[in-house]
C-alpha positions in Angstrom: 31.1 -20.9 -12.9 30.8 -19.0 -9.3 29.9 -15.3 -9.5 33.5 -14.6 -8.4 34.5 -16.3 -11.4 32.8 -13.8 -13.7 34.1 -11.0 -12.2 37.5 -11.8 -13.2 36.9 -13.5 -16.6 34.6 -10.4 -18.5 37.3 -8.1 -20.3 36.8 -4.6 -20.3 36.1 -4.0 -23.9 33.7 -1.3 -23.7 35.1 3.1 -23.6 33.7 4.9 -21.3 32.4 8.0 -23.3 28.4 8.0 -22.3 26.9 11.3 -21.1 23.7 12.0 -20.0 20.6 12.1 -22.6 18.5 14.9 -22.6 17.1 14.9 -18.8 13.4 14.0 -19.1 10.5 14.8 -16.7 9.6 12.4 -14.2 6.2 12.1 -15.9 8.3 10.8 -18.5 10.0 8.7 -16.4 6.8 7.0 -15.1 5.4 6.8 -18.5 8.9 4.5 -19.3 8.2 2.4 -15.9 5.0 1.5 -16.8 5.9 -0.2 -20.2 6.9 -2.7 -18.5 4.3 -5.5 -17.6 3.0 -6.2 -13.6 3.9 -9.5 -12.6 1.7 -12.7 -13.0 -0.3 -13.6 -10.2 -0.7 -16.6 -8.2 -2.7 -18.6 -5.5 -1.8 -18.1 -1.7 -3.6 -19.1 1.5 -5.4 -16.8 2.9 -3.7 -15.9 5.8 -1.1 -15.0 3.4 -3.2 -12.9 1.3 -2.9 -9.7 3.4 -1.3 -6.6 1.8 -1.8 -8.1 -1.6 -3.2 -6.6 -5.1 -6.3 -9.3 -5.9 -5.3 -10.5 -9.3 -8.9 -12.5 -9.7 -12.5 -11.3 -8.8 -13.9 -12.8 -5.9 -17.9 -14.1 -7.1 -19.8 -14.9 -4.1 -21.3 -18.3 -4.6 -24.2 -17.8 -2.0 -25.5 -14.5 -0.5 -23.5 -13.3 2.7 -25.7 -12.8 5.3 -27.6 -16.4 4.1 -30.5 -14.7 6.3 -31.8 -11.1 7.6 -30.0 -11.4 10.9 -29.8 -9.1 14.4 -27.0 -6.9 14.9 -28.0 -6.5 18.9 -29.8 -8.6 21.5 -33.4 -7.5 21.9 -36.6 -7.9 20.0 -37.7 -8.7 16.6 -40.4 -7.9 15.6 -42.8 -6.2 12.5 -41.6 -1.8 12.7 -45.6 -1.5 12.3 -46.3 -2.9 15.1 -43.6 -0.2 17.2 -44.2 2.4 15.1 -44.7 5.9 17.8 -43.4 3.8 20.6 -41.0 6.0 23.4 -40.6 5.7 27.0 -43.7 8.0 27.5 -45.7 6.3 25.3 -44.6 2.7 24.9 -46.5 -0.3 22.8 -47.1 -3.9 24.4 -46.0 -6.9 22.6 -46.5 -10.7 23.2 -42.8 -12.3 23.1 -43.5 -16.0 21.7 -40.1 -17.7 21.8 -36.4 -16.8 21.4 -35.0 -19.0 18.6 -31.3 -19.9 19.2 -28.8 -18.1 18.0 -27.8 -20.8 15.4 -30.6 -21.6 14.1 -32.6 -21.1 10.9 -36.3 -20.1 13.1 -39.1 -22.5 11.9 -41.9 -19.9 12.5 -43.5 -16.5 11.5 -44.7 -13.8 14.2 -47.7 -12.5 14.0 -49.2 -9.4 14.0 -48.2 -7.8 18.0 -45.9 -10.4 17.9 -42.0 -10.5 18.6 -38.9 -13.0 19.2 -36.3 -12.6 21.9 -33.4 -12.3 19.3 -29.3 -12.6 20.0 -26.7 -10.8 18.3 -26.2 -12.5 15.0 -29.4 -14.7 15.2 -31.8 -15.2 12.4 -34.8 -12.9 12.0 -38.3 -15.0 11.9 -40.7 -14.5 9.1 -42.7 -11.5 10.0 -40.2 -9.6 11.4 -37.9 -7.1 9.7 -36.6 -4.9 12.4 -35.1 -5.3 16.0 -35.0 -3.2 18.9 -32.4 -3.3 21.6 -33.1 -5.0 24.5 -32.4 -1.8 26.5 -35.2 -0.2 25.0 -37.5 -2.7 26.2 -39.2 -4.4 29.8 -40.5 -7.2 30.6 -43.6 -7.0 32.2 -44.5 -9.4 35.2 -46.2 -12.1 32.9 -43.0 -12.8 31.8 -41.4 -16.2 31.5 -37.7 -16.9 31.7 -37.8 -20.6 31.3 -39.6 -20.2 27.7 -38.9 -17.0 27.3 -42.5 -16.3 27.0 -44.5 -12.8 28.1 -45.3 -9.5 27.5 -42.8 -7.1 26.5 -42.9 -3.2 27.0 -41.4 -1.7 24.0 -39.8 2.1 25.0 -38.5 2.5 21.1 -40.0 3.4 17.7 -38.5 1.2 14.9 -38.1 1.3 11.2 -37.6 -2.0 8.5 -34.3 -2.9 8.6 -33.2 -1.3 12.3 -30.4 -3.2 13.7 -30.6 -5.8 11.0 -28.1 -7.2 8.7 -30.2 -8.0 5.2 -30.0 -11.4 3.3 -26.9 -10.5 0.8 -26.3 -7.5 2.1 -22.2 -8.0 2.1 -22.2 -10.0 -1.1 -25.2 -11.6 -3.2 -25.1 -14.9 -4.9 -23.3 -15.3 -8.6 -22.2 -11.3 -7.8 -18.6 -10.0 -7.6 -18.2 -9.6 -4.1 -14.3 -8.1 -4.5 -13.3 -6.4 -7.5 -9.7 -7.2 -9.3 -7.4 -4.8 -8.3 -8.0 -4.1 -4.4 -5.4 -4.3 -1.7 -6.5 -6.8 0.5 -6.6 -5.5 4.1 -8.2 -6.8 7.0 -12.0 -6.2 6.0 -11.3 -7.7 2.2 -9.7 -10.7 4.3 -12.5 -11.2 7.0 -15.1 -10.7 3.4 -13.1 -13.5 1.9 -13.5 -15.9 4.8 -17.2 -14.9 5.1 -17.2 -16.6 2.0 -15.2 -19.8 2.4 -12.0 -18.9 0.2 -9.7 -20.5 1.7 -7.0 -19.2 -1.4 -7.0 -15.5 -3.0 -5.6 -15.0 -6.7 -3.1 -11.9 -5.8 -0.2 -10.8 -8.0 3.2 -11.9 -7.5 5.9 -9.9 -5.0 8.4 -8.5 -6.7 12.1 -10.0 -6.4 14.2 -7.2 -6.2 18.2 -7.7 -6.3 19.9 -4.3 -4.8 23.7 -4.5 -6.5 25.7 -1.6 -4.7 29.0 -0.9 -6.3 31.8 2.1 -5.9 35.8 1.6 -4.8 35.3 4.0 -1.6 32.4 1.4 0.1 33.1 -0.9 2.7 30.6 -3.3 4.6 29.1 -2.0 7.7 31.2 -4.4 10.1 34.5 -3.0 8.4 36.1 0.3 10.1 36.2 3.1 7.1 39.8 4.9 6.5 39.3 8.5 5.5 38.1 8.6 1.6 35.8 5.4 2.7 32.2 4.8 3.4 30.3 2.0 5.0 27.3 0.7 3.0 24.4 2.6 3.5 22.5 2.2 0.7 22.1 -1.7 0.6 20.0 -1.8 3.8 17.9 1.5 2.9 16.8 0.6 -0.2 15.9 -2.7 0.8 14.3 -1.6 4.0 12.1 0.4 1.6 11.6 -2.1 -0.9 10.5 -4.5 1.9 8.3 -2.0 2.9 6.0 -2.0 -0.3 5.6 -5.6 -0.2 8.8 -6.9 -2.4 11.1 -9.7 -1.9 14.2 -8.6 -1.4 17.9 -9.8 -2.6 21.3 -7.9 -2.0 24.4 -8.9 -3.6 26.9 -6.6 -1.7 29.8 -4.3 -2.4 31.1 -4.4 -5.9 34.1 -2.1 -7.5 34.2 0.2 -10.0 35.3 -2.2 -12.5 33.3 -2.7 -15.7 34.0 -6.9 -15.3 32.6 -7.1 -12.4 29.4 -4.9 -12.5 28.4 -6.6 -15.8 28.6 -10.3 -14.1 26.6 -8.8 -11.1 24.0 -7.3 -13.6 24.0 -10.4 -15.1 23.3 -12.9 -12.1 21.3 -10.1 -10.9 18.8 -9.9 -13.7 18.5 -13.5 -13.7 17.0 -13.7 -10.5 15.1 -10.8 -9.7 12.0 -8.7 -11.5 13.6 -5.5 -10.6 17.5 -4.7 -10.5 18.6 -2.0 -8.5 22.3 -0.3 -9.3 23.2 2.4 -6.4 26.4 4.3 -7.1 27.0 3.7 -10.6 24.7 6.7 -11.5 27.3 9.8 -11.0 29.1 11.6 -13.4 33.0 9.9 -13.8 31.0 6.7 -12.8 28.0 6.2 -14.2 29.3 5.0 -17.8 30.1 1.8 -15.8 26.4 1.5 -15.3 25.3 1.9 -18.5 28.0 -0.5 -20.0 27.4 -2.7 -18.0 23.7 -3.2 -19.1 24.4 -2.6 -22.7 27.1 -5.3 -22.3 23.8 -7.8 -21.4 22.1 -9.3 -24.4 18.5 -7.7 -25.5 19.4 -4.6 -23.5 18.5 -0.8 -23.6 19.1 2.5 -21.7 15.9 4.2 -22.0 16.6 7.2 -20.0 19.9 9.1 -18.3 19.0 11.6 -16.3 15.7 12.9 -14.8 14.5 16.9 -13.9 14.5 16.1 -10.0 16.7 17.2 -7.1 17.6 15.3 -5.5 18.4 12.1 -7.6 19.1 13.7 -11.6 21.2 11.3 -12.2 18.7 8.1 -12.5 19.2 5.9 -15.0 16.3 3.1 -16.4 17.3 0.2 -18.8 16.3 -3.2 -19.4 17.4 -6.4 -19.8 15.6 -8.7 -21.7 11.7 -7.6 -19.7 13.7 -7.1 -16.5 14.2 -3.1 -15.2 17.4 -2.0 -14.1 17.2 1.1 -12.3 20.5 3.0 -11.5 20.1 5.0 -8.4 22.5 7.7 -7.3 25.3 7.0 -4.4 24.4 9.7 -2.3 22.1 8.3 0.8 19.5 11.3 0.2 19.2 11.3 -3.2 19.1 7.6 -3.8 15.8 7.4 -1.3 14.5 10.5 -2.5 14.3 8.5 -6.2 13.5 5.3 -4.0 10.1 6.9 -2.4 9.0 8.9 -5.6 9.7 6.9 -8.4 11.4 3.0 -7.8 8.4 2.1 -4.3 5.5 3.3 -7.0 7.2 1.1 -9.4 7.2 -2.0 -7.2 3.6 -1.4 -6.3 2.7 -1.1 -10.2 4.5 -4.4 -10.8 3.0 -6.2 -7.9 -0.3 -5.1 -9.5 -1.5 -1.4 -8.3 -3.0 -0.2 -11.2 -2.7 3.6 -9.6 0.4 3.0 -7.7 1.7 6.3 -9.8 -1.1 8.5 -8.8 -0.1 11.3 -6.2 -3.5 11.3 -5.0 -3.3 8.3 -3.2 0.0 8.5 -1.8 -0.6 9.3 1.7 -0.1 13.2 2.4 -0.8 15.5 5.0 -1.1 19.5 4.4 0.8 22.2 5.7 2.3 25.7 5.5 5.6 26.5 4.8 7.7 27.5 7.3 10.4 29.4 5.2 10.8 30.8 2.0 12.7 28.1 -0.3 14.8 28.9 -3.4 14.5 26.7 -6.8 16.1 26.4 -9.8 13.4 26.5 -12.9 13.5 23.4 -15.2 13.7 20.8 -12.7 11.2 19.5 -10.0 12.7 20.1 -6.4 12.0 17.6 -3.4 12.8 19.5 -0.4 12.8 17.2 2.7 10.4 18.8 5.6 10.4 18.4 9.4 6.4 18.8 10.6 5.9 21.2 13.7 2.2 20.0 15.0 0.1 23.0 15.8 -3.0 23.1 17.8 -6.2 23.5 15.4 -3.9 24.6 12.2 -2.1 23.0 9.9 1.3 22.0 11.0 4.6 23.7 10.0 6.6 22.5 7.4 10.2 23.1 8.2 12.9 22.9 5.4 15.5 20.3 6.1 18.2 21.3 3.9 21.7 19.9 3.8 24.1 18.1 1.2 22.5 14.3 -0.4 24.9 12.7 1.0 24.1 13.3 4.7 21.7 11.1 6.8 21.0 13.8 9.5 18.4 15.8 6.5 16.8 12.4 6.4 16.7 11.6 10.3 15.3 15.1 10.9 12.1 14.9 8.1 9.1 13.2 8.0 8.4 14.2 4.2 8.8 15.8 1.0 7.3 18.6 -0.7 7.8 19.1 -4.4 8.5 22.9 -5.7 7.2 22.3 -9.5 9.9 22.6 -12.0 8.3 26.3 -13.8 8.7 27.4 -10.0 11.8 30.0 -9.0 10.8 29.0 -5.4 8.0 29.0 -3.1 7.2 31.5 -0.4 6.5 31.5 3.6 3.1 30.7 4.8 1.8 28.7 1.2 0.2 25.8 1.6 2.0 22.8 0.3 1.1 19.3 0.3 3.8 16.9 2.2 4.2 13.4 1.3 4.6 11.7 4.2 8.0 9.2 4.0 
């Protein structure tokens, strides 16, 4: 049966006589998002890996560095033997080879002894330290052709100058990455020091964006007055995208309890994550929650959330898939999308402390204005950032009605007035997280 099949056959069966529950906290919110399980993981090249939670500790199976190697051309040598060595002052040393750069040196220096040494090459028995070739001169014994002489050493060194130790990155049988970690560029290039050529990463999340309401149109359509093109769809997904998720939208449907229920239904089937914008509203939002109590093994856990913008979030399930239902208006829907639903994703794809405020990425500043609240609810108020030389920047209030774009456009985060506040005043320090 095609999905515009279902939308005619479902009957409307169900009043419409839900209310909100009692509004919880958005701790309490979180607390419901993260009974739900993260995803399973799987195996992806590599190259793929990037931006990924590791699902698997990496174990080194040999040391990385296999050998104490040089970090700089110059000299290695024992640090006894330069110990008190300066341009006023320097020690003489007899220079007995220069080993290639790959390869394991078949020797030991002596005592006075050093090695001309590239970056990256293998340090000799003997030695443990190198100094930079620009702290050193070659005297007029020296001998290009076998790289053989006396060298003038203008340095003092210590064990371990300029050298990368045996296992210093990762030691054999040891856990070189730790479940858990995003992998960016330094987790990759640790990995590939270490010949994986596959990282065990959790799964992206599928997430299906279902927006629904009589007054939208599609974006190529030309709106009559009482319409609105479909903002949400892209949005939403643009941010969903943005933390990592795969992303499915299943355009425009009506306010008809038929239709959303067969769209929550092919929905949930092929996504980890459903998203419902516009059914959230009072006069509208019993359509959402019929529609995912019409689903078998379903459950609204929570109507309504102490937030402005975005009180009117809705959580269910279906079966062990989350159906969020988002508000209509463009503001509030991404002020819920940033602070609660992009969190979400990252806990499901894996971020044990995607929830955490700490390690969302914010920026301090001082408040511009004075900023009215009403007690009982936490208030996101959108903020424009005036840099200032050697201060912390300005943040300017963006207000204006959720449903206009221009309070987004104009802001480049959020700061949250807690919900025992009245208010906060001119010149506090608040903590802006940046969007």
């Amino acid at each position: 049966m095609t999905g515009l099949a279902l939308f005619i056959c479902l009957p409307h069966t169900i009043p419409m006589n839900h209310d909100f529950f009692t509004i919880i906290s958005r701790e309490a919110f979180e607390d419901l998002l993260r009974t739900f399980a993260p995803l399973p993981t799987e195996k992806v090249p590599l190259d793929n890996a990037a931006g990924r939670i590791l699902g698997e500790s990496l174990q080194a199976a040999h040391d990385w560095p296999l050998s104490d190697r040089s970090c700089m051309d110059g000299y290695a040598l024992d640090a006894r033997d330069a110990f008190g060595a300066s341009e006023q002052n320097p020690v003489y040393m007899d220079c007995v080879g220069a080993p290639n750069v790959d390869a394991n040196p078949d020797m030991e220096i002596a005592p006075g002894q050093c090695v001309r040494i590239a970056t990256g090459g293998s340090l000799p028995e003997g030695a443990d330290s190198v100094v930079m070739v620009e702290h050193t001169v070659s005297m007029d014994d020296w001998d290009e052709g076998t790289a053989t002489g006396t060298i003038e050493i203008r340095k003092a060194a210590a064990p371990g100058l300029n050298v990368m130790r045996k296992g210093e990155d990762a030691k054999s049988g040891g856990v070189a990455l730790a479940a858990g970690v995003e992998l960016g560029f330094r987790e990759i290039g640790l990995g590939a020091a270490l010949g994986f050529t596959e990282m065990t990463v959790f799964s992206r999340a599928r997430v299906g964006i279902v927006s629904t309401g009589d007054e939208l149109v599609g974006v190529d359509q030309e709106p009559r007055v009482g319409q609105v093109r479909d903002v949400n769809s892209y949005t939403l997904a643009f941010s969903a995208r943005r933390a990592g998720a795969l992303v499915r939208t299943y355009g425009i449907v009506p306010d008809d309890i038929a239709g959303l229920t067969a769209a929550v239904k092919l929905a949930v089937s092929e996504n980890d994550l459903v998203l419902l914008s516009g059914g959230s509203s009072i006069g509208v939002r019993d359509l959402t929650v019929q529609a995912v109590e019409a689903q078998p093994d379903s459950e609204i856990l929570a109507h309504g959330v102490a937030i402005s913008p975005g009180k009117p979030t809705i959580l269910g399930r279906v079966g062990d898939t989350p159906i969020v239902g988002l508000p209509g208006q463009v503001a509030s829907a991404q002020v819920v999308m940033f602070c609660l639903v992009v969190p979400f994703i990252r806990y499901l794809q894996g971020q044990e402390h995607a929830f955490d405020v700490a390690k969302r990425p914010v920026r301090q500043a001082v408040l511009a204005r004075n900023v009215p609240s009403r007690q009982g609810r936490e208030d996101f108020v959108r903020v424009r950032l005036e840099e200032r030389f050697g201060q912390l920047p300005l943040a300017h209030p963006v207000l204006g009605k959720s449903g206009l774009l221009r309070t987004l456009i104009e802001s480049q985060g959020l700061t949250v007035i807690p919900a025992d506040a009245e208010g906060a005043y001119k010149d506090a320090m608040v903590d802006v997280w940046i969007i």
